[in-house]
C-alpha positions as CSV (number, residue, x, y, z in Angstrom):
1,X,4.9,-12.2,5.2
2,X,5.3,-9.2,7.8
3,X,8.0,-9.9,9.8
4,X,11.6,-12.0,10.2
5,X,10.1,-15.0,11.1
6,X,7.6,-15.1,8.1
7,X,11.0,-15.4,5.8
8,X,12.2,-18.2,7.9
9,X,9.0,-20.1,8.0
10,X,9.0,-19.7,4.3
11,X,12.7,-20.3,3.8
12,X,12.3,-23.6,5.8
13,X,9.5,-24.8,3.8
14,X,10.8,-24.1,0.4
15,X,14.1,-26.0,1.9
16,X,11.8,-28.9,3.2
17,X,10.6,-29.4,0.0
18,X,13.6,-29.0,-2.2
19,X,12.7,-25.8,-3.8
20,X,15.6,-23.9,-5.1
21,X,15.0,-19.8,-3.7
22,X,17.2,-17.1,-5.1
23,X,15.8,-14.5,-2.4
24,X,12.6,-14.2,-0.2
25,X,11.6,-11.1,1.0
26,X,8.8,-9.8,2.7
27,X,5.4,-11.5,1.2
28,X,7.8,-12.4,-2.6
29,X,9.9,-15.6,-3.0
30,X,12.2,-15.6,-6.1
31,X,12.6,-19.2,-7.2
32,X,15.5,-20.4,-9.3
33,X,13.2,-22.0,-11.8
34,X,9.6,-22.2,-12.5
35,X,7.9,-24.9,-10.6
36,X,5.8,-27.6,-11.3
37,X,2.3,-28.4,-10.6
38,X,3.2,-30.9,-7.8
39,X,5.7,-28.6,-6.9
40,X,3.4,-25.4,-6.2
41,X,0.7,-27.3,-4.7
42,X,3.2,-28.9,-2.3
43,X,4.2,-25.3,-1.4
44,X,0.7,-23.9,-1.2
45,X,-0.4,-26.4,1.0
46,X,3.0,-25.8,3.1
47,X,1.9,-22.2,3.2
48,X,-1.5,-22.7,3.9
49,X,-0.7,-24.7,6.7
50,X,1.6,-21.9,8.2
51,X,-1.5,-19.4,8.0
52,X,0.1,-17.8,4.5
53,X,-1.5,-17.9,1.4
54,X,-0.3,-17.9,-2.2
55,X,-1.3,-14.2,-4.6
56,X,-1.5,-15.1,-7.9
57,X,-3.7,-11.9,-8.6
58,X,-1.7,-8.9,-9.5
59,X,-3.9,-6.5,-7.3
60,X,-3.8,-8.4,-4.3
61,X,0.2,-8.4,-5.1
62,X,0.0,-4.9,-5.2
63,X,-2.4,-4.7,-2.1
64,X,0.4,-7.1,-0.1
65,X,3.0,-4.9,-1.5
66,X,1.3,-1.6,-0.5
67,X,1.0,-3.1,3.3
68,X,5.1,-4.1,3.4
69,X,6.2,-0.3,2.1
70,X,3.4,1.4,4.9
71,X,5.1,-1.1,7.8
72,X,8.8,-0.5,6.4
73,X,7.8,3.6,6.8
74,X,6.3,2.9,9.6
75,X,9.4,1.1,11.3
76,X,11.9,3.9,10.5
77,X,13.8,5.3,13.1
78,X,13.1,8.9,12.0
79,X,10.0,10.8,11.2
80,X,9.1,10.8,7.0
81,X,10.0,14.2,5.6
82,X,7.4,14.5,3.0
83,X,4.0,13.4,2.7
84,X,3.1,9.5,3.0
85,X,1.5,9.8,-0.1
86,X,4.6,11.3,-1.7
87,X,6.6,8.7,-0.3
88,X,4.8,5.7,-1.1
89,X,4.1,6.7,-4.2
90,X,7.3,6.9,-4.8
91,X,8.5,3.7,-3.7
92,X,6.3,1.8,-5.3
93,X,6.1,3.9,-8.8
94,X,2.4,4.4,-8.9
95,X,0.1,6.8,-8.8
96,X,-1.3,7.3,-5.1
97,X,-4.6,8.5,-6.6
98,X,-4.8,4.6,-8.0
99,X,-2.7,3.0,-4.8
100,X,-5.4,4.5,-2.6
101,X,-8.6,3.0,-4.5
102,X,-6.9,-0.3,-5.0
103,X,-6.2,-0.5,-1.3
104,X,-9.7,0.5,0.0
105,X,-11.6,-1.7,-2.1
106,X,-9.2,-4.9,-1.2
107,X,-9.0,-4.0,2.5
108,X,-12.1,-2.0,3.5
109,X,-10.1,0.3,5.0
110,X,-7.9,3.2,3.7
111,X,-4.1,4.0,3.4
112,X,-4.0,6.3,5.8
113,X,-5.7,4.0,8.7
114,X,-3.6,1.3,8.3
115,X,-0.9,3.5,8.5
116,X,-1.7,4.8,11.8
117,X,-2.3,1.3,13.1
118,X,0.9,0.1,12.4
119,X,2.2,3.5,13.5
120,X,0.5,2.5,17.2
121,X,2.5,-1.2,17.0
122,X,5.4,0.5,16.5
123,X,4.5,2.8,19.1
124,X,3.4,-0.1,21.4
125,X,6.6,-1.8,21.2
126,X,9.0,1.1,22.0
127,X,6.8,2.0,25.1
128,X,7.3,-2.1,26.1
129,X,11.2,-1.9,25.8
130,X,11.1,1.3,28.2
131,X,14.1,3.1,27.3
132,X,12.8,5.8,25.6
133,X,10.3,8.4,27.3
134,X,7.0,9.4,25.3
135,X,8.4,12.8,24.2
136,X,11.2,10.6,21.9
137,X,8.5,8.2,20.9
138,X,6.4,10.5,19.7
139,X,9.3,12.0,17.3
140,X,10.6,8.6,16.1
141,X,7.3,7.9,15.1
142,X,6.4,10.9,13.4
143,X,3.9,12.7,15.4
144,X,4.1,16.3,15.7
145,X,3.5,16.0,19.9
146,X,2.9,14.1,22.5
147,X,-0.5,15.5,22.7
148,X,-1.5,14.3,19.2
149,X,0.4,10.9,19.7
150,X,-1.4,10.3,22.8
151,X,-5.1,11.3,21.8
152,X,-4.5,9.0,18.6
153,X,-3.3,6.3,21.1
154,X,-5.9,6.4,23.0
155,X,-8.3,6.5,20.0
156,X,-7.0,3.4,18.5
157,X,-6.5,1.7,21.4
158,X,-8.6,2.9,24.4
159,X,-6.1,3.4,26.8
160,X,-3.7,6.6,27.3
161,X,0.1,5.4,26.6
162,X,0.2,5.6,30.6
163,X,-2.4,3.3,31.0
164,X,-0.7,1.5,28.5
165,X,2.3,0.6,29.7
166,X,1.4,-0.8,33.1
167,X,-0.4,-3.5,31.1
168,X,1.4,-4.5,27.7
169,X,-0.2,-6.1,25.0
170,X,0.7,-6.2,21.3
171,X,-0.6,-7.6,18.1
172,X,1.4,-9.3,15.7
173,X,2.0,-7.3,12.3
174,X,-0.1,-9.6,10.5
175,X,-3.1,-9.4,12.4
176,X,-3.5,-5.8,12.3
């Protein structure tokens, strides 16, 4: 789950099929009780059918919970002031060292990367709500200039921010 209307989705379903929830959260559910056979398959079809599946392993967990912290960072309003290794490491208690390798092998891609794509979403859609010129963008997000945020924009996504917002186009979270 990336977004709001993943913990609806889920909340629904869970409701639908009389499953007592203490708290979802981006990609955990916290059930009342432990469920039954019937119970989980009903809810991992219910899942499945909504394009989510169900992580039993603790690495993928940990993978899932790697990509939530990176998007929350990446969705702040202000620029990180220390190191994104620093900071994740921090929020999630491990090692970045072990983070890092445990990410790569799962996703093929590293920390850092995935990082800077969901740093261009976020980009994206400030430059689609057009209140805010590229100079503030570029702070909010973290980039040390305009320059750099541009020549990364354009690296990622093939067109300069200009370019850009005459023809909007976003992904959603999860598909990144």
């Amino acid at each position: 789950m990336v977004c709001d209307r993943c913990i609806s989705s889920v909340s629904r379903l869970c409701a639908d099929i009389s499953l007592a929830v203490r708290k979802v959260e981006l990609g955990s559910v916290d059930f009342v009780d432990s469920l039954s056979d019937e119970q989980m398959a009903a809810l991992r079809s219910g899942l499945e059918a909504m394009g989510f599946e169900v992580l039993d392993d603790p690495d993928a967990e940990m993978v899932e919970r790697i990509k939530r912290e990176l998007i929350a960072i990446a969705r702040r309003d202000e620029p990180l002031t220390v190191k994104l290794s620093v900071a994740l490491s921090q929020r999630i208690g491990v090692n970045f060292r072990t983070l890092s390798r445990l990410f790569s092998e799962a996703e093929g891609r590293t920390i850092e990367n995935y990082f800077i794509l969901q740093k261009i979403e976020r980009v994206k859609e400030l430059m689609a709500y057009g209140r805010q010129s590229l100079s503030e963008i570029a702070y909010q997000c973290g980039y040390s200039s305009v320059a750099h945020l541009s020549r990364q924009f354009r690296q990622i996504t093939g067109l300069t921010p200009t370019q850009f917002r005459s023809a909007v186009s976003r992904k959603p979270l999860d598909k990144i």
